[in-house]
C-alpha positions in Angstrom: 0.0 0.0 0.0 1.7 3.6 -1.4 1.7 5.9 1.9 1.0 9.6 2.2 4.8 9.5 2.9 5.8 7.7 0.0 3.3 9.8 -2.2 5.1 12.8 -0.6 8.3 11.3 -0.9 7.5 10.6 -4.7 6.8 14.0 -5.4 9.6 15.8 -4.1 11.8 13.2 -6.0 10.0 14.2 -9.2 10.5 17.8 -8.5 13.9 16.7 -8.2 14.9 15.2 -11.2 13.2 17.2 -12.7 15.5 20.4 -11.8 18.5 17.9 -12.8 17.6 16.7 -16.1 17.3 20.6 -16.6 20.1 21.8 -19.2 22.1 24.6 -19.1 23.2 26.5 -21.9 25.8 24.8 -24.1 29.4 26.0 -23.3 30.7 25.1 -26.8 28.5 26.5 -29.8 29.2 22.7 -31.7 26.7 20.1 -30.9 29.1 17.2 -31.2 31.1 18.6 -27.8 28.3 20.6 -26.5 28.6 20.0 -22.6 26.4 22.2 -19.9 27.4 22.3 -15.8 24.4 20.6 -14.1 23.2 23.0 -11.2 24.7 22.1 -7.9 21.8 20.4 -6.0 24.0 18.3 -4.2 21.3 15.8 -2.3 22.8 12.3 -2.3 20.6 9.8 -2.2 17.0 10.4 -0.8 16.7 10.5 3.0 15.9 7.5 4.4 13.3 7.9 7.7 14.5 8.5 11.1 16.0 6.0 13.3 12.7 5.1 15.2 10.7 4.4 11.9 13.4 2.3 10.9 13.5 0.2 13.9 9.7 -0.1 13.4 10.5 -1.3 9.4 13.1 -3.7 10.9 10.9 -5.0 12.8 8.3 -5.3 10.5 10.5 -7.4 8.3 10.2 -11.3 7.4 12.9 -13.5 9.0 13.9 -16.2 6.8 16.7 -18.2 5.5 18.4 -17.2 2.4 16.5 -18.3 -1.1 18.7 -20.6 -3.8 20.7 -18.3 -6.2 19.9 -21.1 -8.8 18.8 -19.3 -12.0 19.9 -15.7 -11.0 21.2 -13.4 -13.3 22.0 -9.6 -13.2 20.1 -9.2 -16.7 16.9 -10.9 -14.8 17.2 -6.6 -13.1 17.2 -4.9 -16.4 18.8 -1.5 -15.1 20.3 1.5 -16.3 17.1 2.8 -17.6 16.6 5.3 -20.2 15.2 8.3 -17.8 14.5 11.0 -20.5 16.8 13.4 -22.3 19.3 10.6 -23.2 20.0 10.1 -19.5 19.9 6.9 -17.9 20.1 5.9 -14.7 23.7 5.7 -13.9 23.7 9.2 -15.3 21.2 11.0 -13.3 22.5 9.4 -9.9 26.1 10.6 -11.2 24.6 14.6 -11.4 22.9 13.9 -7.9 25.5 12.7 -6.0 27.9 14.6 -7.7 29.3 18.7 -7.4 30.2 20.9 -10.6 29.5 17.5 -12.7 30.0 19.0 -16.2 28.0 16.5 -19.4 28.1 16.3 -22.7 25.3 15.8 -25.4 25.1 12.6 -24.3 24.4 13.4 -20.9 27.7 11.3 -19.9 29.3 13.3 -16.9 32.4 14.1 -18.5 34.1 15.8 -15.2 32.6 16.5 -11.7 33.8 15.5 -8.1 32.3 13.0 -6.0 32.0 12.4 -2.8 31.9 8.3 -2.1 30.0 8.1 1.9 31.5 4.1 2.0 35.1 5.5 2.4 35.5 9.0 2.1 37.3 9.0 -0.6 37.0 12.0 -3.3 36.9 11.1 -6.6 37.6 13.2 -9.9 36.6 11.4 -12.6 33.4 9.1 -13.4 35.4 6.2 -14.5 36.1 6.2 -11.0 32.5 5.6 -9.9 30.1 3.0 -9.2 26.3 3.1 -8.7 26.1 0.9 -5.9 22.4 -0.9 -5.3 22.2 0.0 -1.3 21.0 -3.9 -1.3 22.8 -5.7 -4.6 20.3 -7.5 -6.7 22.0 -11.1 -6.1 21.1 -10.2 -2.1 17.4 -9.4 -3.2 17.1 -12.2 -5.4 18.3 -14.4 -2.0 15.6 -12.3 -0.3 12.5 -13.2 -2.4 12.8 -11.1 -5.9 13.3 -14.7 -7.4 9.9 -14.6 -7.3 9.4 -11.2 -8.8 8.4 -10.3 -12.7 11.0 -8.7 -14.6 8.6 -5.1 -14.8 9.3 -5.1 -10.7 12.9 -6.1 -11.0 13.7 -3.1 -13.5 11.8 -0.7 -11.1 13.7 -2.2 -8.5 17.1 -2.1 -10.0 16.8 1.8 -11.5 14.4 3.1 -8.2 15.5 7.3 -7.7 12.9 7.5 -5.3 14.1 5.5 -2.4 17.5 5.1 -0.6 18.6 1.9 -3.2 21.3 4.1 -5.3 24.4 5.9 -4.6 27.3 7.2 -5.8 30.3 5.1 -4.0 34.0 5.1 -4.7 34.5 1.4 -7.5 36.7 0.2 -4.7 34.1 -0.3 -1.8 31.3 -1.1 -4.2 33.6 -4.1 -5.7 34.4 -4.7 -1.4 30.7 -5.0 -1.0 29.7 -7.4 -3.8 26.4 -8.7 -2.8 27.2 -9.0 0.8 24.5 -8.4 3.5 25.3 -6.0 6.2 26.1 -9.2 8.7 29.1 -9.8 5.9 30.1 -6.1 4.7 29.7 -2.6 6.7 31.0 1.1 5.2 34.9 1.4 6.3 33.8 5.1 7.5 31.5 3.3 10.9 30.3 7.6 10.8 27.9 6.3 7.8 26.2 3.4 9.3 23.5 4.5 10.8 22.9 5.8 7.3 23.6 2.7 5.5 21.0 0.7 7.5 18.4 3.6 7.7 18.7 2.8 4.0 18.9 -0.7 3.7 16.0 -1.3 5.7 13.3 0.9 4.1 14.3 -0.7 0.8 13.7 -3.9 2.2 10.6 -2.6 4.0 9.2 -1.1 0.9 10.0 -4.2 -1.5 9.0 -6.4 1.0 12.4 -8.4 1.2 13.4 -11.2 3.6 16.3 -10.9 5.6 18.5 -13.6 7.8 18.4 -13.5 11.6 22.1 -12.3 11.6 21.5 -9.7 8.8 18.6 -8.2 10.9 20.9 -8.6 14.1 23.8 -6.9 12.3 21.1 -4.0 11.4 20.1 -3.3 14.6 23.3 -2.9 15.6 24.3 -0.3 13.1 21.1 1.6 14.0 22.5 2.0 17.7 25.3 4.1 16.1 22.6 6.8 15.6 22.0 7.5 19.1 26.0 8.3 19.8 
């Protein structure tokens, strides 16, 4: 059931994107190197709810054991979706997350700094940059989108409106893998009460499984946010 706080979160995402996908004017008159400076509106990825509403998600949560990653694949998540005006989604989390990112026709951020929450690390080039999935898609499908169609697995896999996609330094995104937080936590422990604000209300709103130790580990993060 869509809430009056996802409807409101919805919107203000919309309102959003739609201030990014915004060009400004061309710096070079040719339209094969045309490139515009997206408008700083640095945001990150949305705000996941407070601490208490997450510990009521958590709770909220099925326990089960992990599903069989027989017949998984990464294609089964069709992402990196066309969002309008040539962007996709790597792109437009790439201008969110991301300060003076400059693009080209293409919309491909062709300079920009980023700032990657996993490590702390600053990063000055793209290439240098992953989209992480808060939880991978090889964790979801372990935590029941084996049983999804491929429509919700896209939506999941390319979702701007919840916390399921940052901007993260390659290195700790290829740490991660498709780890639960029991397995993997952020190096910086400053960002965990983030991380599992997040990784809980996309679990809670895509109705995902966890493990006993994964929802152990999550409560445990969560404590960070009252010190």
């Amino acid at each position: 059931m869509i809430t009056s706080r996802r409807l409101l979160h919805a919107a203000v995402a919309l309102a959003g994107l739609s201030a990014v996908l915004l060009p400004a004017a061309p710096v070079s008159a040719s339209p094969a190197t045309a490139a515009h400076t997206v408008p700083v509106l640095r945001r990150a990825l949305p705000e996941p709810p407070p601490v208490d509403v997450a510990r009521g998600e958590l709770g909220d949560l099925n326990v089960e054991a992990p599903h069989a990653m027989a017949g998984y694949s990464r294609t089964k998540f069709p992402h990196w979706a066309m969002q309008g005006n040539q962007c996709d989604t790597r792109e437009i989390v790439l201008q969110r997350d991301g300060q003076n990112v400059v693009q080209d026709d293409k919309c491909r951020a062709v300079s920009g700094t980023w700032h990657s929450e996993y490590d702390g690390k600053t990063l000055t080039a793209a290439s240098q940059v992953d989209i992480d999935h808060m939880v991978p898609l090889a964790a979801a499908w372990r935590a029941g989108a084996d049983q999804w169609d491929t429509p919700r697995r896209k939506d999941f896999a390319n979702d701007l409106e919840h916390s399921q996609l940052i901007a993260v330094s390659a290195a700790s995104n290829r740490s991660k893998g498709d780890q639960t937080p029991d397995l993997w936590k952020p190096p910086l422990r400053s960002y965990w009460c983030t991380y599992s604000r997040a990784w809980i209300d996309v679990k809670h709103v895509y109705q995902l499984n966890v493990t006993e130790a994964e929802k152990n580990a999550l409560g445990e993060m969560l404590d960070t946010c009252e010190h």
